[in-house]
C-alpha positions in Angstrom: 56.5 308.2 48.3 53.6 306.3 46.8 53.5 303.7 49.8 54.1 306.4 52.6 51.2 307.9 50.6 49.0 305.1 51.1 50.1 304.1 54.6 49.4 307.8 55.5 46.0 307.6 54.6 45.2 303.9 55.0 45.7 305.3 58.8 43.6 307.3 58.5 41.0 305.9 56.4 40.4 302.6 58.3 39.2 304.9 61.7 37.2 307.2 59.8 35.0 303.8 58.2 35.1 302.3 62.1 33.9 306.0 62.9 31.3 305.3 60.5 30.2 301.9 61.8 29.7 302.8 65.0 27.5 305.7 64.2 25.5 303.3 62.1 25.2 300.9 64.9 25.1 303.6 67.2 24.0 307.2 66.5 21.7 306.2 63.7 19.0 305.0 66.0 18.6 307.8 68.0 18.8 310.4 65.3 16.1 311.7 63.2 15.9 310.8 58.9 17.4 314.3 58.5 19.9 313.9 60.8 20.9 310.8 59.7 21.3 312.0 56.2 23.6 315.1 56.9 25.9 312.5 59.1 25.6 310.3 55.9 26.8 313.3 53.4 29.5 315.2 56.1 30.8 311.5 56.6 31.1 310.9 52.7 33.2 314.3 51.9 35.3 313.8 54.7 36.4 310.1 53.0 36.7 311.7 50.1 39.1 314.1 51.4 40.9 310.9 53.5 41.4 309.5 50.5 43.1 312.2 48.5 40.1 312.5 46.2 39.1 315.7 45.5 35.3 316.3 44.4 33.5 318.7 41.7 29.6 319.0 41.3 28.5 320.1 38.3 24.7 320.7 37.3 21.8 320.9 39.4 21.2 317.7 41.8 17.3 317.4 42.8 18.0 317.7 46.7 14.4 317.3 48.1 11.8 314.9 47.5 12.1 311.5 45.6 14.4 311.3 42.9 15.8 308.0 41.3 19.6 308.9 40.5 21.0 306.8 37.6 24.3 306.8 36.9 27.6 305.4 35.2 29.5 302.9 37.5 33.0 302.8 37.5 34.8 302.0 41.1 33.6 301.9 44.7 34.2 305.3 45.1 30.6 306.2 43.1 28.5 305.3 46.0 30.0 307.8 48.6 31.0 310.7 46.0 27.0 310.5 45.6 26.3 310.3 49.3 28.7 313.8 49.3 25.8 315.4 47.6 22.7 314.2 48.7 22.1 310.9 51.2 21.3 308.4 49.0 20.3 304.6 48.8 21.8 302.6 46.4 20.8 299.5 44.3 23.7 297.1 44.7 24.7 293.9 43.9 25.2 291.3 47.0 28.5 290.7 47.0 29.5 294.1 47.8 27.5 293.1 51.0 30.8 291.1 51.5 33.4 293.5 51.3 35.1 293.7 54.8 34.8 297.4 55.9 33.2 299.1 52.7 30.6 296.4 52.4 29.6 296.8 56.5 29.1 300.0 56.0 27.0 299.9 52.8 24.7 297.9 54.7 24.1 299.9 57.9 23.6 303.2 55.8 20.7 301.8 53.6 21.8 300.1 50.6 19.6 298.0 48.8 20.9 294.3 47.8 20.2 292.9 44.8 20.6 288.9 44.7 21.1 288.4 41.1 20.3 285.3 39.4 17.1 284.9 41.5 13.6 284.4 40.1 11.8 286.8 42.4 15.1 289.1 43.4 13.4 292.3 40.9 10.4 291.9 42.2 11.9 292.2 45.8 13.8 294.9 44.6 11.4 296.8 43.6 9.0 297.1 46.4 12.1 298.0 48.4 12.6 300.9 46.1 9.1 301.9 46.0 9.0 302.2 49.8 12.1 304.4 49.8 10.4 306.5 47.0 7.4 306.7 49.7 9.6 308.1 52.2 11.0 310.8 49.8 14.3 309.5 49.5 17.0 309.6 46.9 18.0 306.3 45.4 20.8 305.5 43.3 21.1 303.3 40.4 24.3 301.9 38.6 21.6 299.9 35.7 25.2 298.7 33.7 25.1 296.2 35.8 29.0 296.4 36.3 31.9 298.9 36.5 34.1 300.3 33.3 36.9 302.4 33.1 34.8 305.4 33.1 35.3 306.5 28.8 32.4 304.5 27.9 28.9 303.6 29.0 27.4 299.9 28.9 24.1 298.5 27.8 21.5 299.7 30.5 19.3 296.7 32.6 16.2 298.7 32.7 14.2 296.2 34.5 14.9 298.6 37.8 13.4 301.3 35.9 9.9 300.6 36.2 9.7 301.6 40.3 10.6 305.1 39.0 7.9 305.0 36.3 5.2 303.9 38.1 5.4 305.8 41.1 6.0 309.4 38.8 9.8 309.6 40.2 11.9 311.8 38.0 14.6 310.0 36.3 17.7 312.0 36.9 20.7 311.1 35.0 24.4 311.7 36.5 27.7 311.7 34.7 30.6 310.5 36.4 34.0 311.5 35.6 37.3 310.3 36.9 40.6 312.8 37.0 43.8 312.7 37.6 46.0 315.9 37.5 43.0 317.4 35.7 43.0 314.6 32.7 41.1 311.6 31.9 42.2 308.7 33.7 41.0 305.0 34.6 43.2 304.6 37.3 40.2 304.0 39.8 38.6 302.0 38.0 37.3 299.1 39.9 37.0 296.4 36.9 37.5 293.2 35.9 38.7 290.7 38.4 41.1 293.3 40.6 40.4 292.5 44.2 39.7 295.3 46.3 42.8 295.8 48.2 44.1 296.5 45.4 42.5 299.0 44.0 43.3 300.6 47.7 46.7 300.2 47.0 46.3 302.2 43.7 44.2 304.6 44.6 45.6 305.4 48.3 49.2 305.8 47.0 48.0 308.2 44.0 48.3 312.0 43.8 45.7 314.6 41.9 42.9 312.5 41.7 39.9 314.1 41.5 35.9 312.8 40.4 33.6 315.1 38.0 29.7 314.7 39.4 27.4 316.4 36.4 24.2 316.1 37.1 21.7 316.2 33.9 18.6 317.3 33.8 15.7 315.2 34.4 14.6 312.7 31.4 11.1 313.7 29.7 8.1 312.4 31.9 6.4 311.9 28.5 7.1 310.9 24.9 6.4 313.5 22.2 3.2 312.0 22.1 2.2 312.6 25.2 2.1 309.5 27.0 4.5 307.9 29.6 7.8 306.5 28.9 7.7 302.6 29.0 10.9 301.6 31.4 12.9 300.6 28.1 12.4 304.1 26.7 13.7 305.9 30.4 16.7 303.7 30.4 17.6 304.4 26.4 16.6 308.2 27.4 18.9 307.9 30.6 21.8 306.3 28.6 21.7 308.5 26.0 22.3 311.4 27.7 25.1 309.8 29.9 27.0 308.8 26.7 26.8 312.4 24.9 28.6 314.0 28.2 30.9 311.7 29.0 
């Protein structure tokens, strides 16, 4: 059953992403920013639902204006169960870029590349991110730096913080939780050195898997004495609250 299961909706799947790349290369130019974004967030529920992964939003997403969404990071799957709720650009690292398919399409809906290693990549980076910010947009922010098995959260970069801070951009934190028949479960968990088609195996051939979205409320926008948060303080204050509800 498991690989009917995932030849079923690998079928499926890889014609919905095509689908997808052609409206990107297509449709996109043509269409106006809020067009594009409620193609962008009907596209992302319906590959959630291709996949078998059933979605749950919890908490009270900011849906207009600029908003920097930081969040745990635990498979592929994060970028489009955010995209579901609210189109979204996302800070990524290059090699995803890569990634036949998945990666292609990253790239034509908006995300931001991050070449790590390079000298002037954060600088880069963040002018990007400020410009998005200028255009009102939601961007997304995985600052561990790398995926986990979703039970605990890693040491934040908060270098990536400091568009957010200077610009007055509220700092939303977002919890992700993955489910399988309603319990805890790593199974798509994207870590380590797993290659992708893998994890496609896995995931495509599973049953009752399900993702948890809670979004927190915004971090402070000043320290109890009253002055800004430095970008070390929004990524402790980010973090923390992560942590306590996952």
């Amino acid at each position: 059953m498991r690989f009917l299961r995932f030849v079923l909706r690998f079928a499926l799947v890889v014609p919905w992403i095509l689908f997808g790349l052609l409206c990107v290369g297509l449709a996109y130019p043509c269409m106006t920013a809020r067009a594009r974004a409620n193609l962008n967030r009907y596209w992302s529920r319906r590959l959630m639902s291709l996949c078998g992964i059933g979605l749950a939003v919890q908490g009270a997403p900011l849906l207009q204006g600029p908003v920097l969404w930081v969040a745990n990071h635990v498979s592929w799957i994060d970028i489009f169960v955010l995209n579901s709720v609210r189109a979204t650009s996302f800070i990524a690292k290059s090699e995803i870029r890569k990634w036949p398919l998945i990666g292609w399409l990253a790239a034509g809906a908006g995300t931001l590349f991050i070449e790590r290693g390079q000298r002037h990549a954060v600088h880069a980076m963040g002018e990007s991110v400020r410009a998005r910010f200028a255009q009102g947009a939601a961007v997304g922010l995985f600052p561990e730096g790398t995926t986990s098995e979703g039970d605990t959260v890693r040491p934040f970069h908060a270098s990536l913080f400091e568009p957010a801070r200077a610009a007055g951009v509220p700092v939303q934190p977002v919890v992700l939780r993955f489910l399988q028949h309603g319990q805890r479960s790593p199974l798509a968990a994207f870590v380590g050195e797993e290659t992708l088609a893998a994890n496609l195996w896995r995931v495509l051939g599973a049953t009752g898997l399900s993702v948890q979205v809670e979004f927190l409320p915004p971090v402070p926008t000043h320290t109890p004495e009253g002055s800004p948060p430095t970008r070390l303080e929004l990524s402790s204050l980010a973090r923390d609250a992560i942590a306590a509800r996952l």
